[in-house]
C-alpha positions in Angstrom: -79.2 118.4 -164.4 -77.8 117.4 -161.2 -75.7 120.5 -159.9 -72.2 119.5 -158.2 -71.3 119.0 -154.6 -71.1 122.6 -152.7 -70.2 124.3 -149.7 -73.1 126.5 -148.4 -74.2 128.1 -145.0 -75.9 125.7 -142.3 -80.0 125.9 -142.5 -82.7 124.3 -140.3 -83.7 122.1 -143.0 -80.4 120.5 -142.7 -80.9 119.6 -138.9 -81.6 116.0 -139.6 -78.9 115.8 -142.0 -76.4 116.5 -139.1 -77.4 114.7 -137.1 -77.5 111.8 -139.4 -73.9 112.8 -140.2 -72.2 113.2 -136.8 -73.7 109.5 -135.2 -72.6 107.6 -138.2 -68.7 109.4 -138.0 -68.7 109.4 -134.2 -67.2 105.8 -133.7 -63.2 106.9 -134.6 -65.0 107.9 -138.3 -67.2 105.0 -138.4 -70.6 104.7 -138.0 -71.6 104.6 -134.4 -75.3 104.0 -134.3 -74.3 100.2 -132.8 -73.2 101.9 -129.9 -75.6 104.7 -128.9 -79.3 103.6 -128.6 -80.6 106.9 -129.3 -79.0 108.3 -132.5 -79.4 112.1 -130.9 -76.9 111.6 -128.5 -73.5 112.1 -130.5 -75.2 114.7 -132.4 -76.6 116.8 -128.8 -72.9 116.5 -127.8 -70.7 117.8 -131.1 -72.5 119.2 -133.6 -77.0 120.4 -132.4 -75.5 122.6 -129.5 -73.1 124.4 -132.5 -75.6 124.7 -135.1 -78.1 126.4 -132.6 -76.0 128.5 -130.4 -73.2 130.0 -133.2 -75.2 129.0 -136.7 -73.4 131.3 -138.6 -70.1 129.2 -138.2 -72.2 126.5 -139.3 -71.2 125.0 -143.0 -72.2 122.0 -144.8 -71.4 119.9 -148.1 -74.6 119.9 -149.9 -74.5 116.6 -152.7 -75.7 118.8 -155.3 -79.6 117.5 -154.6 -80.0 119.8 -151.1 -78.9 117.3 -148.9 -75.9 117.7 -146.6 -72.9 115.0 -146.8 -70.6 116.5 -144.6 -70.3 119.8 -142.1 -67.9 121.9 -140.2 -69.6 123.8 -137.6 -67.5 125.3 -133.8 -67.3 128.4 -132.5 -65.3 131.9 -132.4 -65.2 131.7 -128.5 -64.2 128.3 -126.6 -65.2 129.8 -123.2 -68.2 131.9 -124.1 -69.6 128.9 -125.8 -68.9 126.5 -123.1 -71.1 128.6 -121.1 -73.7 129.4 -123.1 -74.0 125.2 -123.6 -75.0 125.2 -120.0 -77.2 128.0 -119.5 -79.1 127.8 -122.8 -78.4 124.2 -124.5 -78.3 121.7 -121.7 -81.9 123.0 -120.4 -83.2 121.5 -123.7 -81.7 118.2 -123.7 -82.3 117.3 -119.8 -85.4 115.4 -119.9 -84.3 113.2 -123.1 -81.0 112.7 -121.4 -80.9 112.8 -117.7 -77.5 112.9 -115.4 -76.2 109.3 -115.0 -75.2 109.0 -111.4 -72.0 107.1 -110.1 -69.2 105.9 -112.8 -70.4 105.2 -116.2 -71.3 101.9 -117.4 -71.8 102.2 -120.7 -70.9 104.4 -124.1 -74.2 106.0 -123.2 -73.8 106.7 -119.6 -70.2 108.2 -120.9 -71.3 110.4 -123.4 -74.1 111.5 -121.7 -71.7 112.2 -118.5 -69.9 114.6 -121.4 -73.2 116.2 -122.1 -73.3 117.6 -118.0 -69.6 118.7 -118.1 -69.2 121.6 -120.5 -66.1 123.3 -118.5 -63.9 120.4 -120.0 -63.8 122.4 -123.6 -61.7 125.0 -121.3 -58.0 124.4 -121.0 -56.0 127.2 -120.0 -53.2 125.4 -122.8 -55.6 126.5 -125.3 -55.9 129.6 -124.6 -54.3 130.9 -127.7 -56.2 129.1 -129.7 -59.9 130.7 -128.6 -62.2 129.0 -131.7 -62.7 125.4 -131.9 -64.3 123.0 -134.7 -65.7 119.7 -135.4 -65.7 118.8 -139.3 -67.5 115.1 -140.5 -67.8 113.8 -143.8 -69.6 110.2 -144.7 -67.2 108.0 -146.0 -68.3 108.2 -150.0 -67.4 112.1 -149.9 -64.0 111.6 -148.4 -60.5 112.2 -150.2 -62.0 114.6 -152.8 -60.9 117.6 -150.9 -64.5 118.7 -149.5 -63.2 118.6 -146.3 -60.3 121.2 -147.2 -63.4 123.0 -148.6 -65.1 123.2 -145.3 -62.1 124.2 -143.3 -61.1 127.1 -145.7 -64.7 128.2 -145.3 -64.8 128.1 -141.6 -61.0 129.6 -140.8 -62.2 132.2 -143.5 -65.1 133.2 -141.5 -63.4 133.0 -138.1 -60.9 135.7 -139.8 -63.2 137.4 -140.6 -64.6 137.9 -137.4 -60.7 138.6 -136.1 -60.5 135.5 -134.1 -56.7 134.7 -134.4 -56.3 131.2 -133.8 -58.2 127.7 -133.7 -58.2 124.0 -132.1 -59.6 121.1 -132.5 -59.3 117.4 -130.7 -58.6 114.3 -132.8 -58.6 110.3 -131.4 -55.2 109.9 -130.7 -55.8 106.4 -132.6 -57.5 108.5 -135.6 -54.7 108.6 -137.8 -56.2 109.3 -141.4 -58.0 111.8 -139.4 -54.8 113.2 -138.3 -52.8 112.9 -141.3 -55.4 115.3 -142.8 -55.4 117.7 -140.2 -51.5 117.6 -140.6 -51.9 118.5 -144.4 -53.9 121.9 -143.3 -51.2 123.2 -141.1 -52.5 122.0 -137.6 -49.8 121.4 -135.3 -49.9 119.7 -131.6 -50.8 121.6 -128.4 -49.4 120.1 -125.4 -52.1 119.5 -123.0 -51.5 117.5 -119.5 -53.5 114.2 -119.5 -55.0 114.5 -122.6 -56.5 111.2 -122.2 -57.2 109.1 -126.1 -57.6 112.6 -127.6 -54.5 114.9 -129.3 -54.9 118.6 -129.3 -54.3 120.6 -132.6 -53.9 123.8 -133.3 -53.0 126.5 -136.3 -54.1 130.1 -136.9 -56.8 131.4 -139.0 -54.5 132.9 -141.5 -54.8 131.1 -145.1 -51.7 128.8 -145.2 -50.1 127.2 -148.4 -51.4 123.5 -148.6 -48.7 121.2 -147.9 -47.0 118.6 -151.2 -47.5 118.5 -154.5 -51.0 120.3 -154.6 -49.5 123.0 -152.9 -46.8 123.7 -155.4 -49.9 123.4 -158.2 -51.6 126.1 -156.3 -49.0 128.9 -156.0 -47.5 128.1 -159.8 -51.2 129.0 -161.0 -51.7 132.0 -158.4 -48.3 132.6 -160.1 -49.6 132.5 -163.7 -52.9 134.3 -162.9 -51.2 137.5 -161.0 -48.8 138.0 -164.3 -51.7 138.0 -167.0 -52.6 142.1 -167.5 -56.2 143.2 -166.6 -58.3 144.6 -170.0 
């Protein structure tokens, strides 16, 4: 019997899985493998650096069959990571994806300019937000509420670890992406020149979902806390 979709801890098994995942989201949620010659850029940008550095905030969706549908992965500490991404990542992605020199000319010569400038994850506006994510899901496992599942399992384990807050940066023109980040509490950071992105922010704390599901939660937290134990 085919078990149901899950939420379980990141393994090296899943590496081509998430990389599979991140390429095919990375065109505003679209599949982006039209744009990127080699499908190991998008993935040695936003999500192999994560899963190697900080693996234990790595999550993914797992179908049911072992394979991974979907992941949140970031990291506790925006600056800490940032540099560890230089000194320790970007020495293993070098010869597959050398420096472009001058402007870039291209999607590849852009993203690959990204890969060479890990200060930009440092803002001094997010300061109070020290943690950042990046969750994906293919299309087929979206609107089921998996990716609510992945974010309560990645703010719990930031908690955990007593990191107070988080951020993450949506496509300004994203907006089912932002509509959902809307419904989990994330609020706008003002950042100067953001550029096509929007910064987010909310704290790690466990926060009632907002609407009608919401209101189903607490009325059966409600009904569960007045049955008697025994």
């Amino acid at each position: 019997m085919t078990q149901a979709a899950r939420v379980r801890p990141y393994r090296a098994a899943d590496r081509e899985d998430l990389a599979d995942i991140c390429v095919r989201t990375a065109d505003n949620g679209g599949d982006a493998r039209h744009l990127y010659p080699d499908p190991w850029l998008m993935p040695a940008l936003f999500a192999e650096p994560y899963a190697h550095l900080e693996p234990e905030l790595a999550f993914v969706l797992d179908d049911g069959r072992g394979r991974a549908v979907g992941y949140v992965l970031g990291t506790a500490d925006t600056r800490r990571f940032a540099d560890a991404f230089r000194e320790t990542w970007l020495p293993r992605v070098t010869d597959r994806f050398p420096e472009p020199q001058g402007e870039p000319e291209s999607p590849t010569e852009a993203m690959t300019t990204l890969l060479y400038r890990p200060e930009r994850m440092v803002l001094p506006e997010l300061h109070a937000h020290p943690a950042h994510l990046h969750i994906d899901l293919l299309p087929p496992w979206r609107r089921k509420g998996h990716g609510r599942q992945l974010m309560d399992t990645f703010l719990h384990a930031l908690h955990r670890r007593g990191v107070p807050a988080v951020h993450l940066s949506v496509l300004t023109a994203n907006t089912p992406a932002r509509a959902f980040y809307d419904r989990l509490g994330f609020q706008a950071i003002d950042v100067p020149d953001p550029g096509p992105l929007t910064y987010l922010g909310r704290s790690t704390e466990r926060e009632e979902p907002v609407g009608r599901a919401g209101n189903d939660r607490r009325a059966r937290e409600r009904a569960e806390a007045a049955v008697p134990e025994g």
